[in-house]
N, C-alpha and C positions, 0 to 999 in steps of 0.2 A: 973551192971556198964555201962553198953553199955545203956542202957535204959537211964542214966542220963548223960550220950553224946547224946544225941538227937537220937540214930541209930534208937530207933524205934518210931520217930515221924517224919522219912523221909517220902514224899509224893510218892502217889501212880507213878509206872514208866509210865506210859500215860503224867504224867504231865511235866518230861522233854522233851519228843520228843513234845507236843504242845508247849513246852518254846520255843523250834528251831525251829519250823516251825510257830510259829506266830512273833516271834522278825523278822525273814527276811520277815513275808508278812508286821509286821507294817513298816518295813525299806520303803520298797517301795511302799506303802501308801502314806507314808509321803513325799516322796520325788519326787512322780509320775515318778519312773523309776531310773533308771542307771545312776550316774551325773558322768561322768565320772573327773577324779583326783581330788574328792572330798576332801581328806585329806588337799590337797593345798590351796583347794580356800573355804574349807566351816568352818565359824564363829565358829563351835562349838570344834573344833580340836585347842588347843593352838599355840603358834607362837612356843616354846619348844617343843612341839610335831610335829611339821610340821620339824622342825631342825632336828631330833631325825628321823627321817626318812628316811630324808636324807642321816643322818648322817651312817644308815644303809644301804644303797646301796654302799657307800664311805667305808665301814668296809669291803663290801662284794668284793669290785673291789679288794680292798687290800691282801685281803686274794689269792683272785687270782694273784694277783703280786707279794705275794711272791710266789704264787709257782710256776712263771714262769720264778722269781729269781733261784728257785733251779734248776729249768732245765737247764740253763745254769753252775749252779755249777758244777752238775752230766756229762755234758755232757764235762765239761772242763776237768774233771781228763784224767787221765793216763788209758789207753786201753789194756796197756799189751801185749804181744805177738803176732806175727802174728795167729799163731794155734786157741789161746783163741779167736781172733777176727774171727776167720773162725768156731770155735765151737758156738760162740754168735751170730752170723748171721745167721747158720742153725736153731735155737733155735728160733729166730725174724722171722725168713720166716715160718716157719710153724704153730707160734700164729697168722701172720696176715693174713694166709691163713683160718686158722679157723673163725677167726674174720670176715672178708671179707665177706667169703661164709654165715655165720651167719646174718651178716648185710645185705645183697641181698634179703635173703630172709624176715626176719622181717620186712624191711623197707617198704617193698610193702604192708606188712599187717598196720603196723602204718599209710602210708596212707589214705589208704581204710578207716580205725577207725578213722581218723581225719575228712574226709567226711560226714562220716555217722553221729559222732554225732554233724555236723553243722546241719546234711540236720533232723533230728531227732530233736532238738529244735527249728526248726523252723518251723518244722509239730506240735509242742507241742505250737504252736504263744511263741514264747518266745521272747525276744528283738532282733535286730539284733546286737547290742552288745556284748549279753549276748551269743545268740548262736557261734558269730564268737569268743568271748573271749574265750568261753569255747575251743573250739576245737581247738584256735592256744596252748591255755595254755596244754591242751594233744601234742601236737606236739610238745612244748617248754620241757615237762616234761621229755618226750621219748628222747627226743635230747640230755640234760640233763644227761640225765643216761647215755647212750650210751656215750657220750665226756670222764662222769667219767669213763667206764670201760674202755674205746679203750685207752685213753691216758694212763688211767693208769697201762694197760698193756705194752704199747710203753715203756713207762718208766723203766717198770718193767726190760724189754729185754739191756735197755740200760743200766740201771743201775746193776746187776748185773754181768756183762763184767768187771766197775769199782770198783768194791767188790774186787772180784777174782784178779784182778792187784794193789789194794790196799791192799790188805793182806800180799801180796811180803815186806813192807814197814812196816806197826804197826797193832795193833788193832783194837787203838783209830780210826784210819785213815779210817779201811774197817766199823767200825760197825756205825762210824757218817754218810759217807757217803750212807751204807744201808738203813739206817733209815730214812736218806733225800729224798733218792728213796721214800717209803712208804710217807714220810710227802707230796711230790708233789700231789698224788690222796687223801690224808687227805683234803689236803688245797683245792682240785678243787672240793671234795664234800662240803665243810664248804661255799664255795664262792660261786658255783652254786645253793645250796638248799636258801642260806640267800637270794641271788641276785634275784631268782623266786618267794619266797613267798613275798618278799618288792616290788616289780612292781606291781606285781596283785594286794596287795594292794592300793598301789599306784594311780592304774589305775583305779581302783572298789571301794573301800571304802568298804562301808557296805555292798556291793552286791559282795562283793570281793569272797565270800564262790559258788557262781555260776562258779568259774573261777578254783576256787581252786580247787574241783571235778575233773576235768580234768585235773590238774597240777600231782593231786597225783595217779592218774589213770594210765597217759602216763608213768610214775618213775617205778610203781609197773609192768607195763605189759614188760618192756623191761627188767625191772631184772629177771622177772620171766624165760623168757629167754636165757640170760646169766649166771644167777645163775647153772638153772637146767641144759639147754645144758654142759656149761663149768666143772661142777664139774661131770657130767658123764665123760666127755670126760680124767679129771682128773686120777679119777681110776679107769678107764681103761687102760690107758697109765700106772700108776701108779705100778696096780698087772700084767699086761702084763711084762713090764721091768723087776718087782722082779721074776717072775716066770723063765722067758726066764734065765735071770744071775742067781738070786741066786737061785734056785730049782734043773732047768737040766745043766745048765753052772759051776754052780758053783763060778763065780767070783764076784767082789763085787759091790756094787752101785754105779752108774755113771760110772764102765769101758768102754773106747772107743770100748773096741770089741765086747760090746754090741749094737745092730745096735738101741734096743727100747729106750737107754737115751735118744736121742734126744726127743722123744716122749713124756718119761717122766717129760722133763725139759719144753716141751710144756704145759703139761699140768696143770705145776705147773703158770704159766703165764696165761694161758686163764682163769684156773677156780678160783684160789686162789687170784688172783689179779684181772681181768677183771670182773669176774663173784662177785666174794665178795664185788668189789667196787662198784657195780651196786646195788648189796642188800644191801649195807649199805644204801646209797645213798637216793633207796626207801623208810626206816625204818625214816632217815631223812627227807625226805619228806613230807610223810604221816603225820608222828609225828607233822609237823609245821599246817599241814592242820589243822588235829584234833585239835591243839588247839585253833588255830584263829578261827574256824567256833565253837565251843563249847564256847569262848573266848565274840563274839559277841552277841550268846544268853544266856549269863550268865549276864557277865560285860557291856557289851558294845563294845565303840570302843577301851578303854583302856583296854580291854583282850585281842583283839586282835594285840595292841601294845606292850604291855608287851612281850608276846612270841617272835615277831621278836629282842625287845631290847634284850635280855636272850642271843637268838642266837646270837647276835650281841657281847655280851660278852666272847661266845665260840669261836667264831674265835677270837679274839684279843686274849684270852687264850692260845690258840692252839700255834698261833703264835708265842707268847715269848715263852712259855715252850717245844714247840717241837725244837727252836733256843738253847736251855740247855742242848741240851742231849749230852755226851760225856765220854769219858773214856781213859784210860793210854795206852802207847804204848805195852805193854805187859796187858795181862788179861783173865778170862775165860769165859764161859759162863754166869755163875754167878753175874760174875760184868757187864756181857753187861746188864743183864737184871736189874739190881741195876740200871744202868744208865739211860735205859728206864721209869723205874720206876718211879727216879724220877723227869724226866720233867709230868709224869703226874700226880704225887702228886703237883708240883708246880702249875701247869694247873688248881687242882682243887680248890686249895689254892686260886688264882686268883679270881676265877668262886666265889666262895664261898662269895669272897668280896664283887665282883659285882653284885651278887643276891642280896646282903642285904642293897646295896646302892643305888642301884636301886628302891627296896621295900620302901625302906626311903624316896625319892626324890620321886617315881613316882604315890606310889596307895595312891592318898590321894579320899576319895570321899565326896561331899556334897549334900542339898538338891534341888539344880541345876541341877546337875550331873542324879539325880534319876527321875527329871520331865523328861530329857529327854531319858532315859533308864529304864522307871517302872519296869522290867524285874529284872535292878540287884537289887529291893529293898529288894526281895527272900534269896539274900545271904546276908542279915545285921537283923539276930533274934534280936526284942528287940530294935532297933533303932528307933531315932523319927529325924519329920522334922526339929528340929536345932538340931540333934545331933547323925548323922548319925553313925554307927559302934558303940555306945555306947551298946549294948549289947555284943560287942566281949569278951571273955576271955583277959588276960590281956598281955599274949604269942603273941596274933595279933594282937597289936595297941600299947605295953605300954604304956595306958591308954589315947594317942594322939587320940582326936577325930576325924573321918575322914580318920586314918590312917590303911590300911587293908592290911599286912604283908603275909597273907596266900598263895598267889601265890608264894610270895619268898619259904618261909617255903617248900611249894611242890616243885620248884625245889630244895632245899639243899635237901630232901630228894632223888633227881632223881640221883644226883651227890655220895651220899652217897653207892647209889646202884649201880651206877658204881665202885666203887672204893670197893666194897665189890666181886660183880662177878668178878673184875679182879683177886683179891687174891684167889677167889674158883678158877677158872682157872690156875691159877697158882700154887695152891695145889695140885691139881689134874694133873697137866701136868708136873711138876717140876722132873727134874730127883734125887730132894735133899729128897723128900718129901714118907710118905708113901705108898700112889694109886703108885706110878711107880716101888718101891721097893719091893713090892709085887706082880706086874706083874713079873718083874725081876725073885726075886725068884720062881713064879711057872712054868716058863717057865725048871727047873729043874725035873719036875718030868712029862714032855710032854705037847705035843701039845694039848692034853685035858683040861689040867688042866690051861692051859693059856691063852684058848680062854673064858672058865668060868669065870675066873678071870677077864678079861679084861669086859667080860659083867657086873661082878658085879659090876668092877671099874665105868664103864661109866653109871651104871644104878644109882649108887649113885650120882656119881659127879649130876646129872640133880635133883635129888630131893634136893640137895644143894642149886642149881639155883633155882628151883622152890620154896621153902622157903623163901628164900632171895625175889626172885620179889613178890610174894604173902604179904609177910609183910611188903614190899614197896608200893603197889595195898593197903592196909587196913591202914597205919596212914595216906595215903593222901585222902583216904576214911572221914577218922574220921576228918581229917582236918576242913571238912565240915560240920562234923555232923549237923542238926538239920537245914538243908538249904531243898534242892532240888534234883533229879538225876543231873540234869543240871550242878547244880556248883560240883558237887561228879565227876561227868564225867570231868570237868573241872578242877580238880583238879589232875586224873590221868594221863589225858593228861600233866597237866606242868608238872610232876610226870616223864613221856618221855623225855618230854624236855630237862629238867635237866641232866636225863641217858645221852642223847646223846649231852651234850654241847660242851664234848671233842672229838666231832667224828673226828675231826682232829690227836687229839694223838690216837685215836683209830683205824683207821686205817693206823697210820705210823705203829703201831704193827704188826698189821697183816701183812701188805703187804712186812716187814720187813723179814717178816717167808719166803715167797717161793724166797726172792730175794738173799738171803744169801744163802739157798738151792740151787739154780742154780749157783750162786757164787763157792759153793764146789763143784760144777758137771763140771763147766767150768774150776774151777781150777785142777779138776783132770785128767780130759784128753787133758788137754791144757800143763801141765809138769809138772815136779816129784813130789810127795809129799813132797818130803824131802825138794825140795825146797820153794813151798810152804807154809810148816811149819804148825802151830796147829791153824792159827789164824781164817782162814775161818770159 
């Protein structure tokens, strides 16, 4: 069967990597060098594609203005008690002591790396362009990352203070507001990843992929940092506090006479927030690179517009469906996570449209189109000069000539995969479901038998995930069949894309988890339980 999907009439893999490495030398061949904001001013870019562009830095500013709408939302609520306000300020002084000392020192290394690889392309004669793009785009990338953790840990500090004093009041009240917290570092990864890969476009064109190296570079090397520092420091604080209270103290999580909560609520801020938002951030990143530089030796220029439109669609997503999420004045876990839910089934619902009306309107190709990009003639088996895509199955064009739906198709599938990991996630981590009830119960016959458990829990749950992404990774494979590495690699990249369209509602989730967590730590030794009630 695979034989007659084309899998074994793929070209040998030498032949994609000379795809990418001769599409960028004929770019600048043809062009004798770098023109810079090429998109704008050159003939062969539509008047609609130059709008559409645009149109994507204006989606990407917006995304950040909502989420600088919410900061003022978050920052307006109600503070709650003197105490709480004096427990959430020790809490914020010692993340942005870590942060601080953390940023001191990396920042002097991202320097020095910003240097090196000017002064390193320009030992290589590379343009002077190209080498100062590259290295401000490392510098833009790192910067980037760093705003999404540090802010979104500032955030994080500030907004669970207003959890904690909104819980006094309703449900609906603390758990919108939590999630709004989280939605602010959603919304300033969605706006800063769209905002950096649309300028370098912008700026570069077709030379754009020299720039972009260095975009996705500076993302990755500052998360790696934040990531790793932050979730050490994490649990350590973490098993420190439980050991200290509940081992030899005896008393329970977050008690004031425990000296390590502070610690603890530290480190649920540096690493779970600061640290996670930086590695999403990178994943976002990278992901955009990957596919505009695979995008241009595939497709052309419209691969590499396609991906930024996509993302351009997830933040507009993000932003009405994470604006949906709510719940009743009374409620339980349960239904917060119902409500979470479903802003990002709506979210997907959106995206899903927009992928396919997108695909409709935008990938049309002709025998114009292939004089000037020979490269993508590779992904149209079976086509002729008047009638290009006429070999596609009838899933990628509905028999519209010209019309090549396959990049949509790969992201619905990247969307699908999202929406699929979340449910394993939530099967597995769900206190309703069997992985936790099963923890539960072995923890009755000892500490042996539940630490077992728990490995077996988690050693499953990952071969779920790994299932899942592999047989996402193989029908955007087959998408392809009977093409190139090039467009196959191209295909798993929008395949990313896709995954990560809602990384807006995706990390209002997460960031949702440590901030409602510090919420019940400040509400607990900020005053009584009883007063506080069930709702944190």
């Amino acid at each position: 069967m695979l034989a007659t999907l084309g899998w074994l009439q793929f070209h040998p893999p030498t032949a994609g990597i000379e795809a990418v490495s001769s599409s960028a030398l004929a770019v600048g061949a043809e062009s004798g060098g770098v023109k810079l904001l090429e998109p704008l001013v050159d003939e062969k870019y539509s008047i609609w594609e130059k709008i559409a562009l645009i149109t994507n830095v204006v989606i990407a500013l917006a995304g950040l203005a909502y989420a600088v709408m919410l900061v003022g939302e978050v920052k307006n609520a109600d503070q709650g008690t003197p105490r709480m306000q004096e427990i959430a300020q020790a809490v914020r002084e010692g993340a942005n002591a870590y942060l601080f000392r953390q940023f001191r020192v990396v920042g002097v290394l991202i320097v020095v790396i910003t240097a090196l690889l000017y002064f390193a392309a320009k030992a290589a004669n590379a343009e002077q362009s190209i080498a100062l793009g590259r290295a401000i785009a490392f510098f833009i990338g790192s910067t980037f990352s760093a705003t999404v953790g540090f802010v979104g840990m500032r955030m994080a500090t500030v907004g669970n203070l207003r959890v904690a004093a909104a819980a006094r009041e309703s449900f609906g009240k603390a758990l919108q507001l939590g999630y709004r917290t989280g939605t602010i570092t959603g919304m300033l990864t969605d706006g800063l990843g769209l905002l950096g890969g649309s300028i370098i476009f912008l700026v570069y064109g077709e030379h754009a992929y020299e720039a972009l190296l260095g975009f996705g570079f500076g993302g990755t090397l500052l998360a790696l940092f934040m990531r790793v520092g932050g979730g050490i420091y994490t649990k350590a604080a973490d098993v420190g506090a439980d050991l200290v209270g509940k081992i030899e103290a005896g008393i329970p999580e977050d008690d004031p006479r425990n000296a390590a909560t502070i610690a603890d609520n530290v480190g649920d801020n540096v690493g779970d927030c600061a640290g996670m938002a930086a590695d999403i951030f990178e994943s976002y990143e990278v992901t955009i690179v990957a596919a505009m530089i695979l995008g241009i030796a595939s497709f052309g220029h419209k691969g590499v517009i396609f991906p930024l439109l996509v993302r351009a669609i997830g933040v507009v997503a993000s932003i009405i469906s994470t604006y949906t999420v709510r719940a009743g004045d009374k409620g339980t876990a349960a239904e917060a996570m119902k409500g979470v839910n479903r802003g990002f089934v709506i979210g997907s619902i959106l995206s899903i449209a927009g992928f396919i009306l997108l695909g409709l309107v935008y990938l049309h190709f002709d025998a114009a189109y292939l004089a000037d990009y020979p490269q993508a003639a590779a992904g149209f088996p079976g086509s002729t000069p008047t009638a290009v895509a006429a070999g596609l199955p009838w899933w990628a064009n509905f028999g519209f000539g010209g019309l090549d739906m396959r990049p949509a198709w790969t992201c619905l599938i990247g969307i699908i995969l999202a929406v699929c990991l979340n449910k394993c996630t939530e099967y597995y981590t769900g206190t309703e479901f069997s992985p936790v009830k099963s923890l539960a119960k072995s923890c009755s016959t000892g500490h042996a038998t539940n630490i077992i458990q728990g490995f077996a829990v988690g050693y499953e749950s990952t071969v779920a995930a790994v299932l899942i992404i592999a047989a996402a990774i193989m029908c955007s494979a087959l998408i392809y069949a009977g093409t190139n590495p090039t467009f196959i690699a191209f295909g798993v990249a929008m395949c990313g894309i896709g995954m990560l369209t809602l990384t807006g509602n995706t990390i209002s989730m997460d960031v949702f988890g440590p901030v409602a967590d510090n919420a019940n730590g400040i509400g607990e030794m900020g005053y009584d339980k009883a007063e506080m009630g069930e709702e944190t």
